[in-house]
N, C-alpha and C positions, 0 to 999 in steps of 0.2 A: 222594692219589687219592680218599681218601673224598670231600675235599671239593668233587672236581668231578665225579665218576663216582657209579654204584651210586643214582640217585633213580628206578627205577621203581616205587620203593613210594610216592614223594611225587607224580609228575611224568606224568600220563597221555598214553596212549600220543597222538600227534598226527601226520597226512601232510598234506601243503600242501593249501589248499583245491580244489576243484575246480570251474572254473570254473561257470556255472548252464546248465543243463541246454538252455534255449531257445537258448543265446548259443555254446555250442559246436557242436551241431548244424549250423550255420549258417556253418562256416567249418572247414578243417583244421587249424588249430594245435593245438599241445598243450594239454590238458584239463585239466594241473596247474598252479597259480601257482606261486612261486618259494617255497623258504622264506628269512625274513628271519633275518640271522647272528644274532639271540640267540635265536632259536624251532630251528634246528639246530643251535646251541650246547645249548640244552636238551635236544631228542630225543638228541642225541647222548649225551649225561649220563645218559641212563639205560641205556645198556648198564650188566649188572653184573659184566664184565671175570670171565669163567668161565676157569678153569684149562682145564679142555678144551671149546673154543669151536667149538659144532657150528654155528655157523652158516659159520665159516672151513673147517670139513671138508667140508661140503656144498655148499661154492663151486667147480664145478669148476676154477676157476685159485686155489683155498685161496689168496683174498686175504687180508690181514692186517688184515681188519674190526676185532677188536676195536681194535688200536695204533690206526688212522687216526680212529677212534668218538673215542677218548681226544685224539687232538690236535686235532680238532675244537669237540668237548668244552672245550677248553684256548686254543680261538682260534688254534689255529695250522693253519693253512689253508695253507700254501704247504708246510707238511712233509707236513699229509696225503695234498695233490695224489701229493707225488712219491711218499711209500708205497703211496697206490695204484695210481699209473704201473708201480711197480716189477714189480710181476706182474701187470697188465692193458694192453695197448695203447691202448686203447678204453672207460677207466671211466666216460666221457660218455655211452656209446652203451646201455653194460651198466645202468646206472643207470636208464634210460629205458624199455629193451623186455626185461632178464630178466626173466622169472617169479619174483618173491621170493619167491611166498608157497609156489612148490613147493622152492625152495633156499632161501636165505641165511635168512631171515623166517619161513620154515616149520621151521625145525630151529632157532629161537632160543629160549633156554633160560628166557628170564623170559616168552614166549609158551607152552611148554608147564606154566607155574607159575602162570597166570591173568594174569599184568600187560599182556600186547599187547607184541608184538614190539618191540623198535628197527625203528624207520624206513629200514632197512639202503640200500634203495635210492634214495629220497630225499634222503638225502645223502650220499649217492656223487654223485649226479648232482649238488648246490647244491653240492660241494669243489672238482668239475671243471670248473663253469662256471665258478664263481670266478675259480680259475686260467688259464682260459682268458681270463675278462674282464680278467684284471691284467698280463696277458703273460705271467706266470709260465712256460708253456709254449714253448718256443721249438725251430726247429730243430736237431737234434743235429748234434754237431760230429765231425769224424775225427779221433782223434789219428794212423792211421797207416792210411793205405790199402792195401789186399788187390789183386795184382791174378789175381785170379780171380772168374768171375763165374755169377750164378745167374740162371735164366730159370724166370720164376714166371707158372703160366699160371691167371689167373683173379685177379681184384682184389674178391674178396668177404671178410669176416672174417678166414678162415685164411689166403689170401696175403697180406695188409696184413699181417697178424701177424708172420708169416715173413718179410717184407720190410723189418720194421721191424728184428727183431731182426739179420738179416746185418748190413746199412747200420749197425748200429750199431758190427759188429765191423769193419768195414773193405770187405766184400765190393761187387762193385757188383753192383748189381742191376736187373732190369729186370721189369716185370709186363706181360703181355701180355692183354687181356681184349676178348670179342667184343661188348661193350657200348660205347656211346658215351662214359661216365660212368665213375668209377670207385668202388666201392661195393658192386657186387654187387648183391646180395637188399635191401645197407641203402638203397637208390637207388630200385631199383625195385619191393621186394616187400613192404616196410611203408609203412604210410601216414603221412601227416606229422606227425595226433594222437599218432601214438605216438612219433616219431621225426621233427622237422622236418630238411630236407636241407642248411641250412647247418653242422648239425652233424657230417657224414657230410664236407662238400667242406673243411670248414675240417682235418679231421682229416689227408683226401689230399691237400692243400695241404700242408701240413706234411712229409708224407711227400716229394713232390716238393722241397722245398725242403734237404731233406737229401741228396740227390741219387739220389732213388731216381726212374727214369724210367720213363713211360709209354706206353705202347703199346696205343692203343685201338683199335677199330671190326676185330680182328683174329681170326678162326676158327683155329687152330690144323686141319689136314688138311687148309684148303682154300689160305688166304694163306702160309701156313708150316707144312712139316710136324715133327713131335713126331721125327724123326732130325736135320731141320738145326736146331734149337732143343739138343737134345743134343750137336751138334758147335761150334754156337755159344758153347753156355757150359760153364763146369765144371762143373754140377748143372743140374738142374732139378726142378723142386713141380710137382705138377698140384694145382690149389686149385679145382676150377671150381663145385662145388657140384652140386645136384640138382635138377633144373628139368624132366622128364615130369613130366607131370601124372598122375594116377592114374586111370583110367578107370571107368567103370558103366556095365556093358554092358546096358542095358535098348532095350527097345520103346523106339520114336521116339528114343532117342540120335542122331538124325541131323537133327533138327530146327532148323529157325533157332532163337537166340537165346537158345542154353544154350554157355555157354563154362568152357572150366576158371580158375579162381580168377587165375593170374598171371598169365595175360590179362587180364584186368581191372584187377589191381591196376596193375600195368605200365599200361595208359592213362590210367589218372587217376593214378599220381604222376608221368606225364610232362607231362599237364596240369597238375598243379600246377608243376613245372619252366618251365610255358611254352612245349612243344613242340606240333609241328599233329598230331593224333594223327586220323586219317582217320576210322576206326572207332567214334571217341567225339563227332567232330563230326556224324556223320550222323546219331545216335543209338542208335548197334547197344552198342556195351560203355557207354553213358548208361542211368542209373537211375531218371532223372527220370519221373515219372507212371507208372512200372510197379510192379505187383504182384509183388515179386521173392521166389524163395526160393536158401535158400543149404544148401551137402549140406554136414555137415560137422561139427563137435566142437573142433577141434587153434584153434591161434593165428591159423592163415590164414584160416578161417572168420569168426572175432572180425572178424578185418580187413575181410573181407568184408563183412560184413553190417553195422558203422560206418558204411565209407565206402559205400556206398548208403544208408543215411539220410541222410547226407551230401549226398547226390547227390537230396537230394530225392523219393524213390522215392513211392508213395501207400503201400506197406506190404512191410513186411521180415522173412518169417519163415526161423526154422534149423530144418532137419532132424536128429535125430542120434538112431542108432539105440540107444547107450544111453542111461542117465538123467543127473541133474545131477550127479552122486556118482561118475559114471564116465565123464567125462568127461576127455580127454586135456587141450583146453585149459586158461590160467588160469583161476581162477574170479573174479576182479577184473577181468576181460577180459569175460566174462560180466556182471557186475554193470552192468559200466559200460555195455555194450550196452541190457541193460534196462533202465536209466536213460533210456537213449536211444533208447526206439520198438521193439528189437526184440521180437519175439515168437519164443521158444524152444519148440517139438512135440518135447518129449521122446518115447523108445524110438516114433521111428518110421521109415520108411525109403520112399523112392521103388521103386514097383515097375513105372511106364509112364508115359511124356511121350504126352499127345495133343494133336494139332494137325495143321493143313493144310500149309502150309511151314515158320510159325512156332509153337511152343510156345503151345498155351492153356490148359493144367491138366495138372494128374499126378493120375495116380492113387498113391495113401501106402496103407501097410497100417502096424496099429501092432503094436509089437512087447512081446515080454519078453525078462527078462533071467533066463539059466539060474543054477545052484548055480556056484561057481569053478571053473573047471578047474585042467591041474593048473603051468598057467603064475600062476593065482592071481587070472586078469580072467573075469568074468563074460562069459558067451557071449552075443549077442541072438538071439532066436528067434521067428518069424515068428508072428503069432495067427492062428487060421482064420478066415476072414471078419470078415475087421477091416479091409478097405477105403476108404477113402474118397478123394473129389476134392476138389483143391484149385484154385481159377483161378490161372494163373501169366504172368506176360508176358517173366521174365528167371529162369534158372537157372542159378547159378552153384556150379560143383562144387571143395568144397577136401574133395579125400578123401586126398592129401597127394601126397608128389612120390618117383620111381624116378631112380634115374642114366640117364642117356643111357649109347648104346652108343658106349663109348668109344674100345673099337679098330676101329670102323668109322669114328667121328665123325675122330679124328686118321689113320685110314690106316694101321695099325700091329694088325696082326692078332697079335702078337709080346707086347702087354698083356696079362697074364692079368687076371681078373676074378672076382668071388665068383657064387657060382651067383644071389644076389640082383641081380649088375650093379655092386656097387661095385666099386672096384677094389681087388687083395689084396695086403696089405703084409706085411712086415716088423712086428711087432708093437712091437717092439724098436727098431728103425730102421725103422720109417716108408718104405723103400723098398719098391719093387716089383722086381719079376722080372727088371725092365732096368735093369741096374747104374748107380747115379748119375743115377734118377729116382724121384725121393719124391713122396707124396703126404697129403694132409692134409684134414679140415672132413669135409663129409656127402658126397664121394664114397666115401670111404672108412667113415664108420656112419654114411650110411644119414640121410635128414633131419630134424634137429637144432639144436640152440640154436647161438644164435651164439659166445653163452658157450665151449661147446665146439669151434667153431670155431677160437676164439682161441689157447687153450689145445692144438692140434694145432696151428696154426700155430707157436706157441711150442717146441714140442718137434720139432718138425720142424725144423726153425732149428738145434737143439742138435744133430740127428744130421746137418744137411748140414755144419755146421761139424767136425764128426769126420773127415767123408767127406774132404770137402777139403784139411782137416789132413792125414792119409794120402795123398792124389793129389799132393800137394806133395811132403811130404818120401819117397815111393815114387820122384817123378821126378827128385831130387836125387840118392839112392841109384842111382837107372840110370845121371845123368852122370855 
């Protein structure tokens, strides 16, 4: 081991280049080059393989980083693909848009010793494409088919997840999702810099070809209700994720050409799809020659305010009413924006949109930040007479997202719900209040990494496979 492993005292810390600044602006692909196999063979080598490896604690699907680092490390690319498969669905995806440097990278043990972290996500994603480019990955097969079946309503992280894992045990399966695509948030609510979409369609391709079927363009309460989807199969997931938008109820809130964040995003990655998006051709959710501002801190915002520089905008500032140091989003997310044109007004906050129909400035007041409470986060606090105007032509609000009302939305008053709107499970099994329907991803905590997505779908999987297991042999004991 020594002699492949343990060089981050020799071998500096190194991430794939990133393309030049002018050159990415100018187009949505992704912002990082590849790493070439002996530059990831090297990063890889300098994990120093810790007895308690907190970057694998701090994973929440405690992937087995350091093994996969080591066979990397070792050139062997086709064993790491499948260690990493093993407890991630989606190590292409994960590699791409976690947040390393608040999990995997930020809890890495020669990073808190001075030497810079492993390259933890960099090559996760350079194992999985690999294996993707080699075939390596291919459809799963059944040794023995189930016939019982599960209806998974929502095709975002946690149902893919949960769908992967039944399909693998036998069960069939079917996903039901009120989007045209299948994806989710990974389709329509990241941008392609961060995330291009043939890596999303090749993944549900794969799925489909296992024989796990789709079922698109479908509302659950309106096309089908959430009882005959329950009589239909032996289980069912609600996976749909959390998609209100968060509201700010200020003066002028009602003004043209301030829209919430997934609106936005949603038009321009369906224009990058190729679709006629009405709204973005006329120029209403188009950033081009506008003075846009974006409300906001979290990942969605990041996104934001990229893809309008993207879009050409004349200038693109963020609002966020704490500072840089308390900020929810990445902070590499952050960097990379400022890299690229944006301008960040720390501790400030929108206090009135003015405008005739459409939006032409806000008025901002700036703020501070209190002593900790006793949750441990700094409170912001308004300054007196700290005022001022900004000219604005596009405002776009990522102040983040609430569940839809779900026993209204499916027609089933009978769904309990948390007093926040998610829906209230079973801690333990992952069911709700209606017997032999589970649930999984950010309906149930609330909006969230995909990461943990995955990993509720994963464990949701385990408890409808129990469920099942009992509904079988319960109904053999009845004949």
């Amino acid at each position: 081991m020594s002699d492949k492993m343990l060089k981050f005292v020799k071998v500096n810390q190194q991430t794939p280049e990133k393309r030049e600044v002018k050159k990415r602006v100018d187009d949505f692909k992704e912002i990082y080059d590849e790493f070439i196999n002996e530059k990831a063979k090297e990063q890889s080598s300098r994990c120093s393989q810790c007895g308690v490896p907190f970057c694998q604690i701090h994973c929440p699907l405690h992937n087995n980083i350091p093994d996969w680092l080591k066979l990397a490390a070792e050139g062997r690319l086709q064993e790491a693909s499948e260690l990493a498969h093993s407890t991630n669905n989606m190590p292409e995806v994960c590699g791409r848009i976690c947040p390393q440097d608040r999990l995997c990278e930020g809890n890495c043990v020669i990073e808190r010793s001075g030497h810079g972290t492993v390259t933890i996500g960099s090559i996760e994603k350079y194992i999985t494409d690999t294996a993707w480019e080699k075939g390596w990955i291919k459809p799963f097969k059944i040794s023995k088919e189930i016939n019982q079946s599960v209806g998974i309503i929502g095709a975002g992280p946690a149902g893919l997840a949960c769908a992967e894992e039944l399909r693998k045990l036998g069960y069939k399966i079917v996903i039901y999702d009120r989007y045209d695509r299948a994806g989710g948030l990974l389709i329509y609510g990241i941008p392609n810099f961060k995330l291009e979409k043939f890596v999303v369609e090749r993944r549900t391709n794969l799925l489909k070809k296992s024989g796990i079927e789709f079922k698109q363009n479908i509302e659950i309460g309106k096309e089908i209700s959430l009882e005959t989807l329950k009589q239909k199969h032996d289980a069912v997931l609600i996976a749909t994720g959390v998609y209100k938008p968060r509201e700010v109820d200020l003066p002028g809130n009602n003004l043209k050409n301030i829209f919430p964040a997934m609106e936005f995003l949603t038009a321009s990655n369906r224009k990058g799809l190729g679709d006629k998006v009405k709204n973005f051709d006329n120029g209403d959710l188009n950033t081009q020659n506008k003075d846009v501002i974006v409300i906001g801190g979290g990942d969605t915002a990041m996104d934001c305010v990229r893809t309008a520089i993207r879009q050409n905008a004349k200038s693109v500032k963020c609002l966020y009413r704490r500072d840089r140091e308390n900020m929810p989003g990445s902070a590499r997310e952050v960097y990379n924006a400022e890299e690229e044109g944006v301008k960040f007004i720390w501790l400030s906050n929108p206090k009135k949109f003015i405008g005739k129909e459409k939006v032409s400035s806000a008025i901002v007041e700036k703020m501070k930040l209190s002593e900790p409470d006793e949750s441990g986060r700094k409170k912001p606090l308004p300054i007196q007479n700290s005022d001022f105007e900004m000219k604005v032509d596009m405002v776009i609000k990522a102040l983040g997202f609430d569940p839809e009302n779900l026993p209204k939305l499916f027609n089933n008053p009978n769904l309990i719900v948390t007093k926040w709107g998610t829906i209230k499970v079973n801690l333990k099994t992952m069911e709700t209040n209606i017997p032999g329907v589970f649930a999984a991803g950010d309906i149930i905590r609330g909006a969230s990494l995909v990461v943990w997505a995955i990993r509720d779908g994963r464990e949701a999987a385990l408890s409808i496979q129990k469920y099942l297991q009992n509904k079988k042999l319960n109904k053999i004991k009845a004949a």
